[in-house]
C-alpha positions as CSV (number, residue, x, y, z in Angstrom):
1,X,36.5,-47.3,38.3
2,X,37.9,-43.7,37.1
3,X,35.9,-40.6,39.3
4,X,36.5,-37.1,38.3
5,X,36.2,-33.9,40.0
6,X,35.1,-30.9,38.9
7,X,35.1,-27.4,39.0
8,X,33.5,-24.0,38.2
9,X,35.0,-20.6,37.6
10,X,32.9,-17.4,36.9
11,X,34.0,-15.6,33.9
12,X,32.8,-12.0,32.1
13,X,33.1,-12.4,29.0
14,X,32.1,-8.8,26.3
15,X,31.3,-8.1,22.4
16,X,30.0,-5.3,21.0
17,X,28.2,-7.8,18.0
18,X,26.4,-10.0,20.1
19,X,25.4,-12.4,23.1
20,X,26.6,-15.4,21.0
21,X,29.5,-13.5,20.2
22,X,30.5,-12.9,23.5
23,X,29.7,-16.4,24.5
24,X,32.4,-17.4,22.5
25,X,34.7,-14.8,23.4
26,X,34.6,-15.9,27.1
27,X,35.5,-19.7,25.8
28,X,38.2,-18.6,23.7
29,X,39.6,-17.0,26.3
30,X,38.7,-19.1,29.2
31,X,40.3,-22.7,26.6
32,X,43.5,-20.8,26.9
33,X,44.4,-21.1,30.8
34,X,42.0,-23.6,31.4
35,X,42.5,-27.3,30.8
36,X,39.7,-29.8,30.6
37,X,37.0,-27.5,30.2
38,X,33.3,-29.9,29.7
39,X,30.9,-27.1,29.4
40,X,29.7,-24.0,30.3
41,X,26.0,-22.2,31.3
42,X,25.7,-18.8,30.7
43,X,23.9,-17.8,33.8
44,X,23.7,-14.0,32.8
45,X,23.3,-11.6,30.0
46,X,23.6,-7.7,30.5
47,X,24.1,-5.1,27.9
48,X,26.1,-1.3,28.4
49,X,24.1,1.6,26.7
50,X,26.2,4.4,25.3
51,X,24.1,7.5,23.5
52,X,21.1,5.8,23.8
53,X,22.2,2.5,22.0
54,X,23.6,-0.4,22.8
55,X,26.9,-0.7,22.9
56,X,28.1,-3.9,23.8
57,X,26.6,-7.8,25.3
58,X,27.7,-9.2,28.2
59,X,27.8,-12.5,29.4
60,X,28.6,-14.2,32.9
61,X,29.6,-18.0,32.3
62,X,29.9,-20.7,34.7
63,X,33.2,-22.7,32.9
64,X,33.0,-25.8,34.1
65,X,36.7,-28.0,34.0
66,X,38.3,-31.0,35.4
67,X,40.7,-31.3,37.8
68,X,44.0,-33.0,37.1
């Protein structure tokens, strides 16, 4: 019988598009020092305002990997 462990790292991940976009900006990033990565939960969304506009979405994610 094979048992894993897990575990989960917080990340901040930013895009001036979107949400979505930033999603995948924190994976991207997070896929490159991160081995094993099985999902992620995006467990905030923020925005920055700049001259009365948005100026870019935030995202916290929970990346969630195994251990070797």
């Amino acid at each position: 019988m094979s048992t894993n462990v897990a575990r989960v790292t917080h990340i901040i991940a930013e895009s001036p598009q979107s949400f979505e976009d930033a999603v995948q900006v924190g994976f991207a990033r997070a896929s490159k020092t991160l081995r094993g990565i099985t999902g992620m939960r995006v467990v905030e969304h923020r925005v920055s305002v700049k001259d009365n506009k948005i100026a870019t979405y935030r995202v916290k994610l929970e990346v969630i990997f195994i251990l070797e």
